[in-house]
C-alpha positions as CSV (number, residue, x, y, z in Angstrom):
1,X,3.3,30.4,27.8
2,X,7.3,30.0,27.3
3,X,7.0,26.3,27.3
4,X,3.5,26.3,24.9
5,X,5.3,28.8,22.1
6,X,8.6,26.1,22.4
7,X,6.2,23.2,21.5
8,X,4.2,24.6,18.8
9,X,8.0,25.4,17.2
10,X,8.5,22.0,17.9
11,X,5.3,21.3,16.1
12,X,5.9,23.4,13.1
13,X,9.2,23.1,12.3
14,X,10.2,20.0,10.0
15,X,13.8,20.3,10.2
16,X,13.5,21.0,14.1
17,X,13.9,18.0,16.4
18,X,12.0,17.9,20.1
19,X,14.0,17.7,23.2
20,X,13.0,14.0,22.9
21,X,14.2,13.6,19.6
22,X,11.6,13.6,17.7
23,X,10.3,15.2,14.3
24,X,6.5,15.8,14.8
25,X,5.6,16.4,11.2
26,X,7.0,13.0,10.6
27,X,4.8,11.7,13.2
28,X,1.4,13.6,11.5
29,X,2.3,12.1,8.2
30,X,2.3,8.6,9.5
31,X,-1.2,9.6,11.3
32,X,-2.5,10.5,7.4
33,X,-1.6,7.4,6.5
34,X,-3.2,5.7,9.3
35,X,-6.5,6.9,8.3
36,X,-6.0,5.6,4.6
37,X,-7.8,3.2,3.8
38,X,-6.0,-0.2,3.8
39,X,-3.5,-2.1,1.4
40,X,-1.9,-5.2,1.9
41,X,1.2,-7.0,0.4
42,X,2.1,-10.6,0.4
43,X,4.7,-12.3,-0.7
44,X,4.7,-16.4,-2.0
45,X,6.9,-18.6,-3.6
46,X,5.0,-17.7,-6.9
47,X,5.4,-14.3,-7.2
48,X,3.4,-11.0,-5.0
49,X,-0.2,-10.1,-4.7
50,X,-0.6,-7.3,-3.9
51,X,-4.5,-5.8,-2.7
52,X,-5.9,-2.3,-2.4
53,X,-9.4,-1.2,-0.2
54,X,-10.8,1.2,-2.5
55,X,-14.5,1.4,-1.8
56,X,-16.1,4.8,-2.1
57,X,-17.9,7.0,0.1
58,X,-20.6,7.5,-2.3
59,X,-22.6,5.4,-5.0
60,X,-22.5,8.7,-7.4
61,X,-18.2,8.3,-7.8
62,X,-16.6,6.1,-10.3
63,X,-14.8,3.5,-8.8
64,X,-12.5,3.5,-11.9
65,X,-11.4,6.9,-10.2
66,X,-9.9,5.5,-7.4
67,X,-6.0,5.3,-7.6
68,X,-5.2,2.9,-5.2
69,X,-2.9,0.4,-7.3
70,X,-0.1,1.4,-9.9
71,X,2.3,-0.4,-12.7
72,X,5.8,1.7,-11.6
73,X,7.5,-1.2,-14.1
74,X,6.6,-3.9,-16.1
75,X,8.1,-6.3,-13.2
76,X,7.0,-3.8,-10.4
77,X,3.7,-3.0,-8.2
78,X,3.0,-0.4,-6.0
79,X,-0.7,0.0,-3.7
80,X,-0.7,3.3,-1.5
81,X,-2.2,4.5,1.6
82,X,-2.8,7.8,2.6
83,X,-2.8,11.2,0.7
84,X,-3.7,9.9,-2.9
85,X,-2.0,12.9,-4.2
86,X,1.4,12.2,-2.6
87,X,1.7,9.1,-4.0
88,X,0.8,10.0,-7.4
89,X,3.8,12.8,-7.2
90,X,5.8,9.2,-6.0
91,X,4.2,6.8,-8.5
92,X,5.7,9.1,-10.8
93,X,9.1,9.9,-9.3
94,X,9.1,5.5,-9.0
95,X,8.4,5.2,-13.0
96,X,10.6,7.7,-13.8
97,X,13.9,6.3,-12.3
98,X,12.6,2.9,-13.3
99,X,12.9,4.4,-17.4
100,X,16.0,6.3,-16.6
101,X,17.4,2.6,-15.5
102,X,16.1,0.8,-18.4
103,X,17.6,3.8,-20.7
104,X,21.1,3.7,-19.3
105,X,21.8,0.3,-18.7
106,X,19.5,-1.8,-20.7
107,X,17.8,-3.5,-18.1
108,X,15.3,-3.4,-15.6
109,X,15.9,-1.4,-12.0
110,X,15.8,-4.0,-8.9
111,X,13.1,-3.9,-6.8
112,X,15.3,-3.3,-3.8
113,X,17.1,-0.1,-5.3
114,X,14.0,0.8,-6.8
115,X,12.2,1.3,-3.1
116,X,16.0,2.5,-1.7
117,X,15.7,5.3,-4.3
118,X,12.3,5.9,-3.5
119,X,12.9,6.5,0.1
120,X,16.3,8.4,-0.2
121,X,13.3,11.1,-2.0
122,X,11.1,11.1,0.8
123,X,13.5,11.5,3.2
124,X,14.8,14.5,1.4
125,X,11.3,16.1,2.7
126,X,12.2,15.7,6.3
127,X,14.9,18.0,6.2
128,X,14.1,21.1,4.2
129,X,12.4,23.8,5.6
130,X,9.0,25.2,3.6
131,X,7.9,22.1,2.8
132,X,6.5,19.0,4.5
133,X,7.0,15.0,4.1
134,X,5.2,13.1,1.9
135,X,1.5,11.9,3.8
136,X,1.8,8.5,1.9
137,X,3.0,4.7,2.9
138,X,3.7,2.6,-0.2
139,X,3.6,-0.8,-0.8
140,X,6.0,-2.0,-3.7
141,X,6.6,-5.6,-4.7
142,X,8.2,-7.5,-7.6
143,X,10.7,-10.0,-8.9
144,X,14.3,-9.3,-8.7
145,X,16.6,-12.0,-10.1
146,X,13.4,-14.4,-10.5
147,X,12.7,-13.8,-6.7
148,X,10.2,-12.0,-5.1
149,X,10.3,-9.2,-3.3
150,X,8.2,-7.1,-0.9
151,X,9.0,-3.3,0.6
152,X,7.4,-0.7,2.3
153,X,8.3,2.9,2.5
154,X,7.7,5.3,5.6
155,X,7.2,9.0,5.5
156,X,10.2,9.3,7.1
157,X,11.8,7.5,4.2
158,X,12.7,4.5,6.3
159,X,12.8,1.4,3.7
160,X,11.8,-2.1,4.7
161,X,11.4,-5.2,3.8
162,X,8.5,-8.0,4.3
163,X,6.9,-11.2,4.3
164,X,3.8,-9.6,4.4
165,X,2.4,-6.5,5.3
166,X,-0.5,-4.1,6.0
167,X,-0.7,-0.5,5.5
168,X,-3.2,2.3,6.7
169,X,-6.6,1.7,8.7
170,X,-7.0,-1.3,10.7
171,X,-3.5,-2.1,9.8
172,X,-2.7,-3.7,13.6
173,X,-6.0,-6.0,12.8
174,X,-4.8,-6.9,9.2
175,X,-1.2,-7.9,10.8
176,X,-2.5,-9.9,12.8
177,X,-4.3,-12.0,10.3
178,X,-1.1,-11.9,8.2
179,X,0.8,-13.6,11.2
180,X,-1.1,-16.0,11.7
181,X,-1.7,-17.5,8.3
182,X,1.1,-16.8,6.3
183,X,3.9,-19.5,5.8
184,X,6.8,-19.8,3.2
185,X,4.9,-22.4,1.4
186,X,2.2,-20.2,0.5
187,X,0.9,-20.5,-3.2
188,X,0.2,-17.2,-5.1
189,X,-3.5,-18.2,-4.9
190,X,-3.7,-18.8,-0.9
191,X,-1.7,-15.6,-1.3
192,X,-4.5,-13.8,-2.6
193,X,-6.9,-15.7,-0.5
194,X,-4.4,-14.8,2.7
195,X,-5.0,-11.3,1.8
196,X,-8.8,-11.3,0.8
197,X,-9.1,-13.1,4.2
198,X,-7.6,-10.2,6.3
199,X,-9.2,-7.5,4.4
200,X,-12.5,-9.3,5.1
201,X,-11.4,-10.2,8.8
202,X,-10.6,-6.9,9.8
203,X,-13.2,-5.1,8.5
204,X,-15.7,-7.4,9.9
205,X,-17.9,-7.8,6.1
206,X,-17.8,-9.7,3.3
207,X,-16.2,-8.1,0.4
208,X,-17.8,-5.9,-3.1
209,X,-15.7,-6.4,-6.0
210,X,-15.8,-3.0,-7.5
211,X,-14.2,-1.8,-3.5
212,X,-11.1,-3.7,-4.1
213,X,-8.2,-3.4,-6.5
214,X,-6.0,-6.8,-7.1
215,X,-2.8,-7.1,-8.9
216,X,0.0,-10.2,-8.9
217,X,3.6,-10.2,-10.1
218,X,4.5,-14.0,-10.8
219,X,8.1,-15.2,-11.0
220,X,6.9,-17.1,-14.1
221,X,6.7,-14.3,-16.3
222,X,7.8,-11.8,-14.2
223,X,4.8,-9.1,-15.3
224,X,2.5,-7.5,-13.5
225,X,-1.3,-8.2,-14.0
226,X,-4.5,-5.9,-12.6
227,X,-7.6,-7.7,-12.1
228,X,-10.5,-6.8,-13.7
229,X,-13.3,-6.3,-11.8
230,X,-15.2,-9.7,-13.5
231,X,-11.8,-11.7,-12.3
232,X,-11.9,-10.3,-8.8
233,X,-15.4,-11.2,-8.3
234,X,-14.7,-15.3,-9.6
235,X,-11.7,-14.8,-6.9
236,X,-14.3,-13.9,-4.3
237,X,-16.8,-16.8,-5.2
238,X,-14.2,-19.0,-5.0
239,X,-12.9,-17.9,-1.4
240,X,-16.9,-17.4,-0.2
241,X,-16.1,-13.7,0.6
242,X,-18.2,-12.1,-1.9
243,X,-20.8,-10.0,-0.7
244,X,-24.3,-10.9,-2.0
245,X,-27.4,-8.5,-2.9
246,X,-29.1,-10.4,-0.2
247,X,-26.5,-9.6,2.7
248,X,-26.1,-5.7,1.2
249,X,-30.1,-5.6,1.9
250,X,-30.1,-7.5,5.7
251,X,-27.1,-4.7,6.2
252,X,-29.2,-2.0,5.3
253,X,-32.1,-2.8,7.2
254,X,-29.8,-3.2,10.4
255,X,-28.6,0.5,9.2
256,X,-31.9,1.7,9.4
Protein backbone atom coordinates (compact mmCIF):
# COMPACT_ATOMS: atom_id res chain seq x y z
CA UNK A 1 0.00 0.00 0.00
CA UNK A 2 3.21 2.18 0.90
CA UNK A 3 4.57 1.76 -2.49
CA UNK A 4 0.83 2.42 -4.38
CA UNK A 5 0.17 5.84 -2.22
CA UNK A 6 4.20 6.85 -3.33
CA UNK A 7 3.14 6.41 -7.01
CA UNK A 8 -0.10 8.04 -7.17
CA UNK A 9 2.08 11.18 -5.46
CA UNK A 10 4.23 10.55 -8.13
CA UNK A 11 1.27 10.67 -10.42
CA UNK A 12 -0.30 13.72 -9.08
CA UNK A 13 2.23 15.89 -8.29
CA UNK A 14 3.61 18.26 -11.32
CA UNK A 15 6.47 19.58 -9.70
CA UNK A 16 7.37 16.11 -8.19
CA UNK A 17 9.84 13.94 -10.16
CA UNK A 18 9.74 9.83 -10.01
CA UNK A 19 12.54 7.85 -8.66
CA UNK A 20 13.20 7.44 -12.44
CA UNK A 21 13.20 10.92 -13.23
CA UNK A 22 10.40 11.45 -14.63
CA UNK A 23 7.36 14.08 -14.56
CA UNK A 24 4.15 11.96 -15.18
CA UNK A 25 1.86 14.86 -15.96
CA UNK A 26 4.24 15.75 -18.60
CA UNK A 27 3.92 12.34 -19.89
CA UNK A 28 -0.26 12.52 -19.91
CA UNK A 29 -0.15 15.78 -21.71
CA UNK A 30 1.89 14.33 -24.56
CA UNK A 31 -0.75 11.27 -24.44
CA UNK A 32 -3.67 14.19 -25.11
CA UNK A 33 -1.89 15.26 -27.82
CA UNK A 34 -1.50 11.89 -29.20
CA UNK A 35 -5.06 11.39 -29.53
CA UNK A 36 -5.46 14.85 -31.47
CA UNK A 37 -6.22 14.61 -34.48
CA UNK A 38 -3.22 15.15 -36.88
CA UNK A 39 -1.21 18.25 -38.26
CA UNK A 40 1.64 18.26 -40.40
CA UNK A 41 4.43 20.87 -41.21
CA UNK A 42 6.72 21.02 -44.10
CA UNK A 43 9.22 23.03 -45.03
CA UNK A 44 10.51 23.80 -49.02
CA UNK A 45 12.63 26.07 -50.60
CA UNK A 46 9.45 28.24 -51.27
CA UNK A 47 8.28 28.95 -48.13
CA UNK A 48 6.00 26.40 -45.39
CA UNK A 49 2.78 24.54 -45.84
CA UNK A 50 1.42 23.90 -43.25
CA UNK A 51 -1.98 21.19 -42.98
CA UNK A 52 -4.50 20.53 -40.29
CA UNK A 53 -6.99 17.13 -40.00
CA UNK A 54 -10.10 18.73 -38.95
CA UNK A 55 -12.92 16.50 -39.95
CA UNK A 56 -15.90 16.36 -37.55
CA UNK A 57 -17.46 13.70 -35.68
CA UNK A 58 -20.77 14.74 -36.82
CA UNK A 59 -22.54 16.07 -40.11
CA UNK A 60 -24.81 18.53 -37.68
CA UNK A 61 -21.23 20.78 -36.62
CA UNK A 62 -19.87 23.55 -38.58
CA UNK A 63 -16.72 22.82 -39.91
CA UNK A 64 -16.01 26.61 -39.88
CA UNK A 65 -15.91 25.83 -35.96
CA UNK A 66 -13.00 23.84 -36.03
CA UNK A 67 -9.80 25.76 -34.84
CA UNK A 68 -7.22 23.80 -36.06
CA UNK A 69 -5.02 26.52 -37.97
CA UNK A 70 -4.10 30.13 -36.72
CA UNK A 71 -2.35 33.54 -38.21
CA UNK A 72 -0.06 34.25 -34.76
CA UNK A 73 1.74 37.02 -37.41
CA UNK A 74 1.40 38.26 -40.62
CA UNK A 75 4.73 36.12 -41.60
CA UNK A 76 3.84 33.30 -39.02
CA UNK A 77 1.53 29.99 -38.88
CA UNK A 78 0.65 27.85 -36.31
CA UNK A 79 -1.70 24.25 -36.67
CA UNK A 80 -2.37 22.46 -33.13
CA UNK A 81 -2.96 19.11 -31.89
CA UNK A 82 -4.54 18.15 -28.83
CA UNK A 83 -6.63 20.17 -26.31
CA UNK A 84 -8.18 22.93 -28.66
CA UNK A 85 -8.63 25.01 -25.69
CA UNK A 86 -4.91 25.01 -24.65
CA UNK A 87 -3.83 26.19 -27.76
CA UNK A 88 -6.20 28.86 -28.08
CA UNK A 89 -4.86 30.27 -24.45
CA UNK A 90 -1.27 29.80 -26.64
CA UNK A 91 -2.41 31.18 -29.97
CA UNK A 92 -3.00 34.08 -27.97
CA UNK A 93 -0.05 34.28 -25.65
CA UNK A 94 2.01 33.71 -29.52
CA UNK A 95 0.08 36.86 -31.04
CA UNK A 96 0.54 38.77 -28.24
CA UNK A 97 4.42 38.78 -27.87
CA UNK A 98 4.41 38.88 -31.63
CA UNK A 99 2.51 42.72 -31.23
CA UNK A 100 4.48 43.57 -28.19
CA UNK A 101 7.70 42.90 -30.78
CA UNK A 102 6.37 44.81 -33.58
CA UNK A 103 5.38 47.77 -30.89
CA UNK A 104 8.80 48.02 -29.37
CA UNK A 105 11.12 47.52 -32.02
CA UNK A 106 9.40 48.13 -35.20
CA UNK A 107 9.74 44.95 -36.73
CA UNK A 108 8.59 41.61 -36.94
CA UNK A 109 9.49 38.77 -34.05
CA UNK A 110 11.65 35.82 -35.59
CA UNK A 111 10.21 32.74 -35.92
CA UNK A 112 12.79 31.09 -33.84
CA UNK A 113 12.36 33.49 -30.74
CA UNK A 114 8.90 33.49 -31.36
CA UNK A 115 8.56 29.47 -30.72
CA UNK A 116 11.66 29.91 -27.87
CA UNK A 117 9.28 32.31 -26.08
CA UNK A 118 6.46 30.13 -26.65
CA UNK A 119 7.97 27.27 -24.95
CA UNK A 120 9.85 29.20 -22.10
CA UNK A 121 5.61 29.70 -21.25
CA UNK A 122 4.81 26.22 -21.30
CA UNK A 123 7.47 25.07 -19.48
CA UNK A 124 6.59 27.49 -16.75
CA UNK A 125 3.50 24.90 -16.25
CA UNK A 126 5.75 22.04 -15.42
CA UNK A 127 6.93 23.52 -12.33
CA UNK A 128 4.23 25.23 -10.42
CA UNK A 129 2.15 23.43 -8.23
CA UNK A 130 -2.01 23.76 -8.76
CA UNK A 131 -1.88 23.75 -12.14
CA UNK A 132 -1.07 21.44 -14.98
CA UNK A 133 0.92 21.71 -18.46
CA UNK A 134 -0.50 22.74 -21.42
CA UNK A 135 -2.28 19.30 -23.33
CA UNK A 136 -1.28 20.90 -26.68
CA UNK A 137 1.67 20.29 -29.44
CA UNK A 138 2.10 23.24 -31.91
CA UNK A 139 3.27 23.47 -35.14
CA UNK A 140 4.68 27.02 -36.05
CA UNK A 141 6.38 27.92 -39.28
CA UNK A 142 7.41 31.00 -41.18
CA UNK A 143 10.11 33.16 -42.88
CA UNK A 144 12.82 34.63 -40.87
CA UNK A 145 15.39 36.62 -42.78
CA UNK A 146 13.69 35.41 -46.21
CA UNK A 147 14.17 31.77 -44.94
CA UNK A 148 11.93 29.33 -43.80
CA UNK A 149 11.48 27.96 -40.86
CA UNK A 150 9.75 25.08 -39.15
CA UNK A 151 9.32 24.35 -35.01
CA UNK A 152 7.46 22.29 -32.85
CA UNK A 153 6.66 22.83 -29.27
CA UNK A 154 6.32 19.98 -26.54
CA UNK A 155 4.25 20.15 -23.41
CA UNK A 156 7.18 20.02 -21.70
CA UNK A 157 8.18 23.12 -23.40
CA UNK A 158 11.04 21.53 -25.24
CA UNK A 159 11.50 23.58 -28.69
CA UNK A 160 12.59 22.06 -31.95
CA UNK A 161 13.29 22.41 -35.10
CA UNK A 162 12.28 20.54 -38.46
CA UNK A 163 12.35 19.53 -41.96
CA UNK A 164 9.10 18.24 -41.59
CA UNK A 165 6.95 17.03 -39.16
CA UNK A 166 3.79 15.25 -37.79
CA UNK A 167 1.84 15.94 -34.78
CA UNK A 168 -0.90 13.98 -32.93
CA UNK A 169 -2.74 10.63 -34.13
CA UNK A 170 -1.01 8.48 -36.51
CA UNK A 171 1.89 10.70 -36.21
CA UNK A 172 4.61 7.57 -36.36
CA UNK A 173 2.66 6.71 -39.85
CA UNK A 174 2.69 10.33 -41.13
CA UNK A 175 6.68 10.44 -40.26
CA UNK A 176 7.26 7.89 -42.06
CA UNK A 177 5.69 9.17 -45.23
CA UNK A 178 7.52 12.53 -44.54
CA UNK A 179 10.90 10.53 -44.58
CA UNK A 180 10.59 9.02 -47.25
CA UNK A 181 9.51 11.70 -49.67
CA UNK A 182 10.76 14.83 -48.57
CA UNK A 183 14.04 16.25 -50.15
CA UNK A 184 15.60 19.81 -49.95
CA UNK A 185 14.46 20.47 -53.47
CA UNK A 186 11.02 20.21 -52.65
CA UNK A 187 8.68 22.93 -54.40
CA UNK A 188 5.96 24.53 -52.11
CA UNK A 189 3.48 22.73 -54.34
CA UNK A 190 5.06 18.98 -53.95
CA UNK A 191 5.14 20.51 -50.41
CA UNK A 192 1.61 20.49 -50.15
CA UNK A 193 1.25 17.49 -52.24
CA UNK A 194 4.02 15.75 -49.72
CA UNK A 195 1.69 16.56 -46.97
CA UNK A 196 -1.78 15.82 -48.61
CA UNK A 197 -0.03 12.48 -49.47
CA UNK A 198 0.71 11.47 -45.84
CA UNK A 199 -2.49 12.65 -44.46
CA UNK A 200 -4.14 10.41 -47.03
CA UNK A 201 -1.47 7.52 -46.59
CA UNK A 202 -1.90 7.28 -43.01
CA UNK A 203 -5.30 7.40 -42.70
CA UNK A 204 -5.83 4.88 -45.37
CA UNK A 205 -8.80 7.26 -47.46
CA UNK A 206 -8.98 9.66 -49.85
CA UNK A 207 -9.43 13.09 -48.51
CA UNK A 208 -12.95 15.73 -48.02
CA UNK A 209 -12.12 19.14 -48.39
CA UNK A 210 -14.18 20.73 -45.81
CA UNK A 211 -11.89 17.92 -43.16
CA UNK A 212 -8.78 19.72 -43.83
CA UNK A 213 -7.42 23.19 -43.12
CA UNK A 214 -4.35 24.40 -45.54
CA UNK A 215 -2.22 27.38 -45.11
CA UNK A 216 1.38 28.40 -46.85
CA UNK A 217 3.88 31.05 -45.85
CA UNK A 218 6.06 31.83 -49.13
CA UNK A 219 9.45 33.45 -48.96
CA UNK A 220 8.14 35.55 -51.88
CA UNK A 221 5.94 37.71 -50.02
CA UNK A 222 6.53 36.51 -46.79
CA UNK A 223 2.47 36.30 -45.76
CA UNK A 224 0.54 33.78 -44.67
CA UNK A 225 -2.44 32.57 -46.85
CA UNK A 226 -5.54 30.02 -45.57
CA UNK A 227 -7.13 28.11 -48.19
CA UNK A 228 -10.45 28.31 -48.87
CA UNK A 229 -12.28 25.46 -48.93
CA UNK A 230 -12.96 25.85 -53.05
CA UNK A 231 -8.92 26.10 -53.36
CA UNK A 232 -8.29 23.09 -51.30
CA UNK A 233 -10.58 21.01 -53.15
CA UNK A 234 -8.72 22.16 -56.99
CA UNK A 235 -5.47 21.13 -54.76
CA UNK A 236 -7.09 17.67 -54.20
CA UNK A 237 -8.12 17.18 -57.97
CA UNK A 238 -4.97 18.01 -58.97
CA UNK A 239 -3.07 15.43 -56.54
CA UNK A 240 -6.17 12.67 -57.27
CA UNK A 241 -6.83 12.52 -53.44
CA UNK A 242 -10.17 13.96 -53.42
CA UNK A 243 -12.78 11.88 -52.16
CA UNK A 244 -15.75 11.47 -54.54
CA UNK A 245 -19.66 11.14 -53.80
CA UNK A 246 -19.25 7.77 -55.39
CA UNK A 247 -16.36 6.42 -52.98
CA UNK A 248 -18.33 8.22 -49.75
CA UNK A 249 -21.41 5.82 -50.91
CA UNK A 250 -19.15 2.30 -51.68
CA UNK A 251 -17.67 3.39 -47.96
CA UNK A 252 -20.98 3.44 -46.50
CA UNK A 253 -22.26 0.44 -47.83
CA UNK A 254 -19.07 -1.46 -46.52
CA UNK A 255 -20.12 0.39 -43.05
CA UNK A 256 -23.25 -1.18 -43.15
Amino acid sequence: MQGQSQQQAYDRGITIFSPDGRLYQVEYAREAVKRGSASIGVRTADGVVLLADKRSHSPLMEPESIEKLHKADDHVGIASAGHVADARQLIDFARRQAQVEHLRYGEPMGVETLTKTVTDYIQQYTQIGGARPFGVALVVGGIENGEPRLFETDPSGTPYEWKALAIGENRADIREYLEEGFTEELTLDEGIELALGALSDATDELLEPDGLGLATITVEDEAYHQYSVDEVEAVLEETELLATDEEEEDDADEDE
